[in-house]
C-alpha positions as CSV (number, residue, x, y, z in Angstrom):
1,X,0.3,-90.4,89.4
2,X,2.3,-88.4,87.5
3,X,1.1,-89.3,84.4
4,X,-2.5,-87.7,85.6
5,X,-1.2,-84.7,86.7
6,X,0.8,-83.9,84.0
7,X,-2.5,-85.0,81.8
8,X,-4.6,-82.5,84.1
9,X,-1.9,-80.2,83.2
10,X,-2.5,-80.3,79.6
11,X,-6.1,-80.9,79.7
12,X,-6.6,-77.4,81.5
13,X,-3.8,-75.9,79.1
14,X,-6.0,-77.5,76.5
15,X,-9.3,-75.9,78.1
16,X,-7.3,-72.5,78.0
17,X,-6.6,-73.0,74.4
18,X,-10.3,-73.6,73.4
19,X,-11.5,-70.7,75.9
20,X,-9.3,-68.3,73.8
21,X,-10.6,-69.9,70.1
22,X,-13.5,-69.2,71.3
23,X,-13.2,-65.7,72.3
24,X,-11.3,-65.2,69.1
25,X,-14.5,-67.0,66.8
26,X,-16.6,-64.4,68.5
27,X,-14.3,-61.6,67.5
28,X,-14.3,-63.2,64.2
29,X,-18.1,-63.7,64.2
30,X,-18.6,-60.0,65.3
31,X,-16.3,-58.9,62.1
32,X,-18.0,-60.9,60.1
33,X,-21.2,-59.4,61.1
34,X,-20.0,-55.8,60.3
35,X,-18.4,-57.1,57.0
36,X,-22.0,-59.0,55.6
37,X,-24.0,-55.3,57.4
38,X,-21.6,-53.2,55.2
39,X,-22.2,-55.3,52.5
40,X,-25.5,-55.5,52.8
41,X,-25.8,-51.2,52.8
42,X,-23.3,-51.0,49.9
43,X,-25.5,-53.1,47.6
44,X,-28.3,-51.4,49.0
45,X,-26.4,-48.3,48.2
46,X,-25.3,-49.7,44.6
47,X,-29.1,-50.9,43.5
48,X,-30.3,-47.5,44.5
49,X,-28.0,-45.7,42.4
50,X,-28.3,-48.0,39.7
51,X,-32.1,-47.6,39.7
52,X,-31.2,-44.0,39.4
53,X,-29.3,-43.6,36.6
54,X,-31.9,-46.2,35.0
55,X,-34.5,-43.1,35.4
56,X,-32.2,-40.4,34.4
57,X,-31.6,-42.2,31.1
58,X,-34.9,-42.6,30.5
59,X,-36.0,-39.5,31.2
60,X,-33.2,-38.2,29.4
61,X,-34.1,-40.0,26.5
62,X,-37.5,-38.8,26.9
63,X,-36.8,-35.1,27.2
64,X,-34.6,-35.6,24.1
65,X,-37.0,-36.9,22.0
66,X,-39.3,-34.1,22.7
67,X,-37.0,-31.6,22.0
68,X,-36.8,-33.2,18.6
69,X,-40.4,-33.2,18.4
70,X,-40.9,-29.2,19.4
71,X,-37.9,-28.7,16.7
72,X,-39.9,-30.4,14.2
73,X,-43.1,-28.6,15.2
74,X,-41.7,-25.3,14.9
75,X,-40.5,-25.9,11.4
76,X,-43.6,-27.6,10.1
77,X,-45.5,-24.3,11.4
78,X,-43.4,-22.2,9.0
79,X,-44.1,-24.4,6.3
80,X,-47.8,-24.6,6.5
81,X,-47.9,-20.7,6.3
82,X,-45.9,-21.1,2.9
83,X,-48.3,-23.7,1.8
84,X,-51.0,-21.7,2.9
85,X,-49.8,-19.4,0.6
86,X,-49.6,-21.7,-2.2
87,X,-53.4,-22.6,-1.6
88,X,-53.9,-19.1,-2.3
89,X,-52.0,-18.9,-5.3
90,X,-53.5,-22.3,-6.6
91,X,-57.4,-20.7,-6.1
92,X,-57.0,-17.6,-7.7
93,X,-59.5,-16.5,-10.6
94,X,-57.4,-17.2,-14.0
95,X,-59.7,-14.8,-15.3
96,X,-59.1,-12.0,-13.2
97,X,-55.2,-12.2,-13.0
98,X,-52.3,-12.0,-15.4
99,X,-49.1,-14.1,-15.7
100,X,-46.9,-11.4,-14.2
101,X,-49.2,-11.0,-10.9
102,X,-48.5,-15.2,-10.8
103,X,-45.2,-14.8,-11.5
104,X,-45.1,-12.3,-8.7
105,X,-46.9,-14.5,-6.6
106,X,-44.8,-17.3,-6.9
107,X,-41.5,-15.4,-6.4
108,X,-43.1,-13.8,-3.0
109,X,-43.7,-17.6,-2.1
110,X,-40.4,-18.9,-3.0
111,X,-38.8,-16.2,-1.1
112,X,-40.5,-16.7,2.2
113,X,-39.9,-20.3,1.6
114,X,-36.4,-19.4,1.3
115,X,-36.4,-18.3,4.0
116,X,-38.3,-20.7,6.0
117,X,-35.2,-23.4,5.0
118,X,-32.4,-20.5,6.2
119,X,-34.1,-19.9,9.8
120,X,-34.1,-23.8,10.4
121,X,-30.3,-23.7,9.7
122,X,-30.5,-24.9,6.1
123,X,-27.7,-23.5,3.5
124,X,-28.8,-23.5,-0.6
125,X,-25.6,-24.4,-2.2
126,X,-25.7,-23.0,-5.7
127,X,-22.2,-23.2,-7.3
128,X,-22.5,-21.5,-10.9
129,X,-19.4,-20.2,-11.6
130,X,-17.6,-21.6,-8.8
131,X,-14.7,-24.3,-8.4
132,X,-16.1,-27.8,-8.6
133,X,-16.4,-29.4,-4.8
134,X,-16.9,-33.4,-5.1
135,X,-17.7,-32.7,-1.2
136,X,-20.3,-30.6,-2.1
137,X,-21.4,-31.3,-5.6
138,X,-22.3,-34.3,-8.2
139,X,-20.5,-34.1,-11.6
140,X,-23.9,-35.3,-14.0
141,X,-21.4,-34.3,-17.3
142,X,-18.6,-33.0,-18.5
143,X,-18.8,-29.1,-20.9
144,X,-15.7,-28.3,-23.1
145,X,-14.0,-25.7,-21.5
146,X,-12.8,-22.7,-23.3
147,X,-9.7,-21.9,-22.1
148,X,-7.5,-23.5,-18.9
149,X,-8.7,-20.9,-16.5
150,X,-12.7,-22.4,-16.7
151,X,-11.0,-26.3,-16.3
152,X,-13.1,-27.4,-13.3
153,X,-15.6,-25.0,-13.0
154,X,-19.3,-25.1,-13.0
155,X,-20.9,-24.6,-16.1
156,X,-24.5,-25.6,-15.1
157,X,-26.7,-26.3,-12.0
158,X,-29.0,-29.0,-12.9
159,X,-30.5,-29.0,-9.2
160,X,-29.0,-26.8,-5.9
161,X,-27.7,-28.4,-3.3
162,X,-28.2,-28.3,0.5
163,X,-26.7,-27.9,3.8
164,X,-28.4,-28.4,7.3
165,X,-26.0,-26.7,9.6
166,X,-23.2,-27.9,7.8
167,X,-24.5,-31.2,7.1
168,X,-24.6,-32.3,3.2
169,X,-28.3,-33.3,2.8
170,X,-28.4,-33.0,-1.0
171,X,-25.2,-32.4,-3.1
172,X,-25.7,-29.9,-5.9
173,X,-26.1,-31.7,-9.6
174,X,-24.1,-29.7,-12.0
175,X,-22.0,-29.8,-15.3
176,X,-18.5,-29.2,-15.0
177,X,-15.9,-27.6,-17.5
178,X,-12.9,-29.6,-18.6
179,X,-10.0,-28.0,-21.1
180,X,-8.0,-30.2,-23.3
């Protein structure tokens, strides 16, 4: 009889042991819980945002491009009044005008157009005279230079050149000097 009350012994002991697994599975369980709700808010959280910045970027993108579009706008509305001009210039009488009113003409029209290119930022580069600049200018030929001081300088435009807010967009085509 021994035997069966030591065995009782454990069996409660035993009983005791799966009473407190228990309790600690339900603390467990109840962690758990929490953990997978948290989770389930911070990806909630996480797809949100990520939606978000999805719409900021496109309306970014958007706003962007219609900047670039106004920009464009603005400049093709200066141009159209120098072309406008041109039109004029193109339908005049040739019997009622001389060369030196078309002349005049055409100067007024280059000058406005001149302007035109310097309010959208642009930057004529015409280098007679001036140091040769490979980072500005194309060498088309090579002029015998007088003397060593003219080695390297311009001696002919061929076609200006052009910056765009100190962006090359055209290099200027010249003739450079060369001594010896």
């Amino acid at each position: 009889m021994m035997t069966e009350g030591i065995s009782q012994e454990e069996d409660l002991e035993s009983a005791e042991e799966i009473s407190d697994a228990d309790e600690i599975t339900e603390k467990e369980v109840q962690q758990l819980n929490q953990v997978l709700e948290d989770f389930e808010d911070l990806k909630d959280r996480h797809l949100r945002l990520a939606a978000e910045f999805n719409n900021f970027k496109r309306r970014n993108e958007q706003e962007r491009l219609e900047s670039w579009s106004r920009a464009q706008a603005d400049i093709l509305c200066s141009f159209l009044d120098i072309l406008d001009d041109l039109n004029r210039v193109a339908e005049l009488e040739v019997d009622t005008v001389t060369v030196e009113g078309v002349m005049e003409g055409i100067n007024l029209v280059e000058k406005k157009f001149l302007g035109a290119l310097q309010d959208s930022g642009a930057e004529i580069i015409d280098p007679l005279g001036d140091s040769f600049d490979p980072e500005r200018m194309e060498a088309i030929m090579r002029v015998p230079a007088e003397s060593a001081e003219e080695d390297d300088t311009v001696a002919q435009v061929f076609q200006k050149g052009c910056l765009l807010k100190g962006i090359l967009v055209r290099p200027a085509r010249v003739s450079v000097r060369k001594h010896g």
